[in-house]
N, C-alpha and C positions, 0 to 999 in steps of 0.2 A: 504494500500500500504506500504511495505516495501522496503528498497531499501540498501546495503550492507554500501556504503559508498558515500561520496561526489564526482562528477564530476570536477573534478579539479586535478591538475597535473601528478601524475605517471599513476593514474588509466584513466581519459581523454587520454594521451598516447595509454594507452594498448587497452582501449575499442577502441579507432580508430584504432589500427594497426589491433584488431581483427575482426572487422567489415569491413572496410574499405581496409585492404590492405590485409587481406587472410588469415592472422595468427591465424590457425584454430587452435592450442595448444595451444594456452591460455583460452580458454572454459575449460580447468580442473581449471586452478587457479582463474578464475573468479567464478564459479559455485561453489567453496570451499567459496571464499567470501560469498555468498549467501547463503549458507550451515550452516555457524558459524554464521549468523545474525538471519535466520530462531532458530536454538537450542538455544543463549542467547534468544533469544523472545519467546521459549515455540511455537512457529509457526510452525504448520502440516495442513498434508490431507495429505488423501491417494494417491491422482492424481494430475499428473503435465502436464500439457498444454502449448505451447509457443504461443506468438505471432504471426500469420502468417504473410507470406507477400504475394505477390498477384502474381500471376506465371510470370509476366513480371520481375518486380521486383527480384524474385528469379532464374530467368533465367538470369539476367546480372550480379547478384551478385553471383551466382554457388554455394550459400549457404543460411541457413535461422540462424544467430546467435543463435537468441531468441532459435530455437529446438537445436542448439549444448548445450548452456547451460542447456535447461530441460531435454534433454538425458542424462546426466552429474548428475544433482540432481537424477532422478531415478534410475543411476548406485549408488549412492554414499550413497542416503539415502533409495535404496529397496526398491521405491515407482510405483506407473505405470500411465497407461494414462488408459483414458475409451475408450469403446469402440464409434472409431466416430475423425473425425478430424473438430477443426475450421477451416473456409474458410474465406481468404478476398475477397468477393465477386466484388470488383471495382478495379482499382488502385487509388490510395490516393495519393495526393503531399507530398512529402518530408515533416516531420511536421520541420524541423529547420527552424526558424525565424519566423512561425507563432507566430502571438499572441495566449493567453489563448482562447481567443474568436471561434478564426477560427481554433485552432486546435479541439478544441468539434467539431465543424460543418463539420469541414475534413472529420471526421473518423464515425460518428455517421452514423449508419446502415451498415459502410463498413463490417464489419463481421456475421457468423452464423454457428452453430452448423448443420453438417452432419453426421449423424450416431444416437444411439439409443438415449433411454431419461437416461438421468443423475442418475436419482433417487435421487435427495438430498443428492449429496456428495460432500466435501467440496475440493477445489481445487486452488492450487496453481498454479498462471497465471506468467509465465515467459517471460521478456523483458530484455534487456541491458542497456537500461536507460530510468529512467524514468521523465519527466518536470512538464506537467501540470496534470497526468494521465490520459489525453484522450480518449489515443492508450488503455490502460488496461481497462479503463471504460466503453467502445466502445464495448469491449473482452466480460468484464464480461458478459452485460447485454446478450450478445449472449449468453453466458455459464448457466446465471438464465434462460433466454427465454425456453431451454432446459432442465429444471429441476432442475438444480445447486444446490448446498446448497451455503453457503459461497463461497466466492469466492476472495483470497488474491494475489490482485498485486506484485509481487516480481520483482526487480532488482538489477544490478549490482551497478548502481549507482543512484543519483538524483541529477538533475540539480537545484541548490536554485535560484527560481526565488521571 
């Protein structure tokens, strides 16, 4: 798991105004963040994935962050996605204010790969922030179930718990 920078002041700010209140332009400046952490770390694959969120969920919110930003790295760094999208197959409660404990158990099986097999390519899994990685570990293991190689947590930020 990578993560760009710390959850706390400007970027806390921004990541809520962008997720939270609609401020869909700031997905270039964040996704840059992530962008200069991936290149100083030598971190690739060819394929970028986000997060889903579960069609209710993306229905009240009219947007899915996590894909603004990997639309953003695939424009920025000429990468692509495979054929096939992740699905969160439930809805999952909000993981803020869970403990470590019950965010594992939130998420665990919430998602699964729909579409062909992977082939063993390594793949960049994109979030907005990331805590205990859960949500991403949740991702991954759906993303190996399917064939996966590698498979790197990225976000915008990370909550120091």
């Amino acid at each position: 798991m990578r993560s760009a920078v710390a959850y706390e002041g400007p970027i806390e700010r921004a990541v809520h105004r962008f997720k939270y209140e609609g401020w869909r332009r700031l997905a270039v400046p964040l996704a840059l963040l992530i962008a200069e952490r991936l290149a100083v770390e030598g971190v690739s694959a060819p394929w970028v994935v986000s997060v889903p969120l579960h069609p209710q969920r993306l229905g009240q919110r009219g947007f899915n962050q996590a894909e603004l930003l990997a639309r953003e790295l695939r424009r920025r760094l000429a990468l692509g996605s495979p054929a096939g999208v992740l699905v969160r197959t439930r809805p999952t409660p909000p993981q803020v204010g869970q403990d470590r404990k019950r965010r594992f158990e939130n998420v665990a099986g919430a998602f699964v790969w729909k579409g062909g097999a992977i082939e063993a390519e390594s793949i960049l899994l994109v979030d907005d922030v990331a805590t205990t990685g859960a949500t991403l570990d949740a991702c991954a293991s759906a993303l190996r179930a399917a064939g996966s190689g590698p498979v790197t947590g990225v976000s915008v930020a990370r909550v120091n718990v």
